[in-house]
C-alpha positions in Angstrom: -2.7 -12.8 228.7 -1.1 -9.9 226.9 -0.3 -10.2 223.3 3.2 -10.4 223.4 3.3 -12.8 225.8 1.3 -15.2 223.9 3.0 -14.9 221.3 6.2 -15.3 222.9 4.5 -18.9 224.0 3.4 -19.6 220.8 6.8 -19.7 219.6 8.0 -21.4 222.4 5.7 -24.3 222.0 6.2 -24.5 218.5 10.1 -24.6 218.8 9.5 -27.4 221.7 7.8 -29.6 219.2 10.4 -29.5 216.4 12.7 -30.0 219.1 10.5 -33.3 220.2 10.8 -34.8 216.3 14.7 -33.6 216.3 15.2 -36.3 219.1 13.1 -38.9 217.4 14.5 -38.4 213.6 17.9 -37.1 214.1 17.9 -33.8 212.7 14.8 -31.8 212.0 14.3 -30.0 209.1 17.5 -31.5 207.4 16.8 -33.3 203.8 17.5 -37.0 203.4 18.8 -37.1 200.3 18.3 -40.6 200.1 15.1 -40.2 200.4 14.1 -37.3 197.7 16.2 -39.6 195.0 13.9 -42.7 195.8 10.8 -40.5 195.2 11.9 -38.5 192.5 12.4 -41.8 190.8 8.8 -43.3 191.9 7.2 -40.4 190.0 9.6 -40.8 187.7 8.2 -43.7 187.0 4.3 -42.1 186.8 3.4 -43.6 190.6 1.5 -40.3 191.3 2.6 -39.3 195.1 1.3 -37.2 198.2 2.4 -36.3 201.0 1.9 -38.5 204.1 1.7 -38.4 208.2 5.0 -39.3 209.9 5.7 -41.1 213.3 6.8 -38.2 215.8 7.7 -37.9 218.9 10.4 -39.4 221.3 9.0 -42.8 221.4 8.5 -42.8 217.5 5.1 -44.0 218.4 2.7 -40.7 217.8 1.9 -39.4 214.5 2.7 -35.8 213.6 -1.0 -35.0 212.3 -1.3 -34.5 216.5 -4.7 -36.1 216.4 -5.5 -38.0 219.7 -6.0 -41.7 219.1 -5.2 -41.8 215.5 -6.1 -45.4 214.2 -2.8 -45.0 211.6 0.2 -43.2 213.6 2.0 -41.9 210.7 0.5 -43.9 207.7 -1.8 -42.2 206.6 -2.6 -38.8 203.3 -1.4 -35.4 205.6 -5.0 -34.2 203.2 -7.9 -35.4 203.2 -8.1 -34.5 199.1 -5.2 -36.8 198.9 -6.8 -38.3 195.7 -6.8 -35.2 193.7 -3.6 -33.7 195.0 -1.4 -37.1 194.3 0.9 -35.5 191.3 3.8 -37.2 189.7 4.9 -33.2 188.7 8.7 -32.8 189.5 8.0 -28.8 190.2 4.8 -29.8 192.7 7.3 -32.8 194.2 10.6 -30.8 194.9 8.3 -28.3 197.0 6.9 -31.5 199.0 10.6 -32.5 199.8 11.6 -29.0 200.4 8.8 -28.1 202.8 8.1 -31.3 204.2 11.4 -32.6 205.3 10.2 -35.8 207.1 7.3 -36.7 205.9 6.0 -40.0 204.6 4.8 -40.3 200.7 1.9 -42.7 199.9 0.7 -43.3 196.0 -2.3 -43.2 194.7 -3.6 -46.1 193.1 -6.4 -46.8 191.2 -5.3 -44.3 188.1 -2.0 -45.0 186.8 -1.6 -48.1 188.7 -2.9 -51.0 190.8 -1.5 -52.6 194.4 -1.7 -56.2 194.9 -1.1 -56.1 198.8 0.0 -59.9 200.4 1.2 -61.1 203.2 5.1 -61.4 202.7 5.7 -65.1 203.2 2.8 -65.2 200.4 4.8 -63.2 198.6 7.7 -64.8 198.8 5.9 -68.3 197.2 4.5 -66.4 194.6 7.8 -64.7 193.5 9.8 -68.2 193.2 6.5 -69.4 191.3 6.3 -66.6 188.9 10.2 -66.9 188.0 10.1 -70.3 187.4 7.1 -69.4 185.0 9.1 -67.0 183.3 5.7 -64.5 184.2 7.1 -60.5 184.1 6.9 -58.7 187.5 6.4 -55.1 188.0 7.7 -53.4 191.0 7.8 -54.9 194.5 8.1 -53.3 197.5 7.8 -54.9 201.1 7.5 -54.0 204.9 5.6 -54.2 207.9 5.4 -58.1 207.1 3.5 -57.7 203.8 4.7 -57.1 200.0 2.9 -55.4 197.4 3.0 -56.0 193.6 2.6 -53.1 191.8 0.9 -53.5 188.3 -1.4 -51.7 185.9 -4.9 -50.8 187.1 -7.6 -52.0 185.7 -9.8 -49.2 186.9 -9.2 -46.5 184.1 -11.1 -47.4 181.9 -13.5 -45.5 179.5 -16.6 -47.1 181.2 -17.5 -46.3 183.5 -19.5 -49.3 184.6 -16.2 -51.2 185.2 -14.8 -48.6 187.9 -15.3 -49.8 191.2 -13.9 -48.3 194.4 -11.7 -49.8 197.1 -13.5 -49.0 200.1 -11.9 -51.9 202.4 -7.8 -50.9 201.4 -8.9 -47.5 202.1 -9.0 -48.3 205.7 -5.5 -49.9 206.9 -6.5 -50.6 209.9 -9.4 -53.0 208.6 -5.5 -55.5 208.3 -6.5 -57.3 211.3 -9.7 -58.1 209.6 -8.6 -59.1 206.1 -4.6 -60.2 206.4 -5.2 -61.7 203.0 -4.7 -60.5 199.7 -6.1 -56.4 199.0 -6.0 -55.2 195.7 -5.6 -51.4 196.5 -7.0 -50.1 193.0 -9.7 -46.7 193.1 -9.8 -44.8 196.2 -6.9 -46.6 197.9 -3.0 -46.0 198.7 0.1 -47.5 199.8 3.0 -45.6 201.4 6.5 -46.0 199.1 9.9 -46.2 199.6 11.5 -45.3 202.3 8.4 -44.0 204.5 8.6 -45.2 208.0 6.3 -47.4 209.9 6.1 -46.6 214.0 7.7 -49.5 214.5 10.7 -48.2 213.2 10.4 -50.4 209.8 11.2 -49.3 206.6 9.3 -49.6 203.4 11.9 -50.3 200.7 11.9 -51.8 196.9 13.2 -55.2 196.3 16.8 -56.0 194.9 15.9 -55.1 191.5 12.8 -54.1 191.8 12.3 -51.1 191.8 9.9 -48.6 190.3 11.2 -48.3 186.4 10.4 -51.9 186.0 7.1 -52.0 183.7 4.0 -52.5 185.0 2.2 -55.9 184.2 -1.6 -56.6 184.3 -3.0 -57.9 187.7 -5.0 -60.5 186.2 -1.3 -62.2 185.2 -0.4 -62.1 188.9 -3.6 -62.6 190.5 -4.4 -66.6 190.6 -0.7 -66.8 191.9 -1.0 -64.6 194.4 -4.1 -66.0 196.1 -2.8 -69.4 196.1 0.0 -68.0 197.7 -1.9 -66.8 200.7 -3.7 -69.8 200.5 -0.9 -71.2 201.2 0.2 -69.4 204.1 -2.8 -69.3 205.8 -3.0 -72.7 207.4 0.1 -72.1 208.6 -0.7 -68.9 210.2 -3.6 -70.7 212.0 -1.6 -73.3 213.0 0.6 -71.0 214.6 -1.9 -69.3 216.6 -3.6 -72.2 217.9 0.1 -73.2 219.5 0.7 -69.6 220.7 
């Protein structure tokens, strides 16, 4: 094929596929303003963000990193040195939103912060249990069925020894497999506010909420927490045995 011509197909193709995410999002390439002012005020706040796959496509349902099978359609770090390249830098941020109209954001955790990831019914119990205690509660953010606590980390600290990675919450799709309680902490992430799921749900911070609401130890929240998913689980067995 001659050079021109292939050229004159590779623009072709590449002006089919934005016009592929145009159906599915609306308008390609326009910013959601909405959307930057959420972020900006998550890294605001010193969550540390990166940019993130997307759900593409018609249907919604195939992820914009294009790759065939991908276990986490549009949940997932767009780079694989996500870890180093998270940045709470407004300069580094503003040329994210500007050149990455529709893209997902996930936070790194494990530096600045911690994730305590539960099921949201569990979550639920454990937010009418901490009130009543009169315990403080960091953001909250919910979606896909689960909520997630954000709180300190308790990996940063000057030993070493006491790091440990977060090999399990580093895989989502491991969910299934462990619908309990995850404490995303080194080497793990959670999308924020607003990302979009495939599914077409939306992850959004409680009423009040929201990421400038100090960060509390996990320790505080932890016992709480697990017998809130306690809780839940018989039910969620009972459940399935009637399905």
């Amino acid at each position: 094929m001659a050079a021109g011509k292939s050229s004159r197909l590779s623009d072709w193709l590449r002006r089919r596929s934005a016009g592929q995410d145009q159906d599915a999002d609306g308008a390609a390439g326009v910013r959601d303003l909405r959307r930057d002012d959420l972020l900006r005020g998550a890294a605001e706040a010193g969550l540390p963000l990166a940019p993130a796959a997307h759900p593409s496509g018609v249907s919604g349902f195939r992820c914009s990193c294009d790759r065939i099978g991908c276990p986490t359609p549009g949940t997932h770090p767009v780079s694989f040195a996500w870890q180093t390249q998270a940045s709470t830098d407004p300069q580094q941020l503003e040329t994210w939103l500007r050149t990455q109209p529709l893209a997902n954001f996930i936070t790194a955790t494990g530096n600045t912060h911690d994730v305590l990831d539960v099921p949201a019914e569990a979550g639920r119990i454990a937010l009418d249990r901490l009130a009543a205690e009169g315990a403080a509660v960091g953001p909250v953010a919910t979606s896909e069925g689960r909520m997630f606590f954000f709180t300190a980390t308790r990996a940063a600290t000057a030993d070493e020894d006491e790091w440990w990675p977060c090999e399990l919450d580093c895989h989502p799709e491991t969910l299934d497999e462990h619908p309990g309680l995850r404490w995303h902490c080194r080497g793990s992430y959670v999308l924020v506010p607003p990302s979009r799921h495939p599914s077409g749900a939306v992850v959004e911070w409680l009423p009040g909420r929201g990421p400038g609401r100090g960060l509390p130890d996990p320790l505080t929240l932890l016992e709480v927490l697990t017998d809130a998913c306690a809780q839940v689980e018989p039910e969620a067995e009972t459940a399935g045995w009637l399905l």
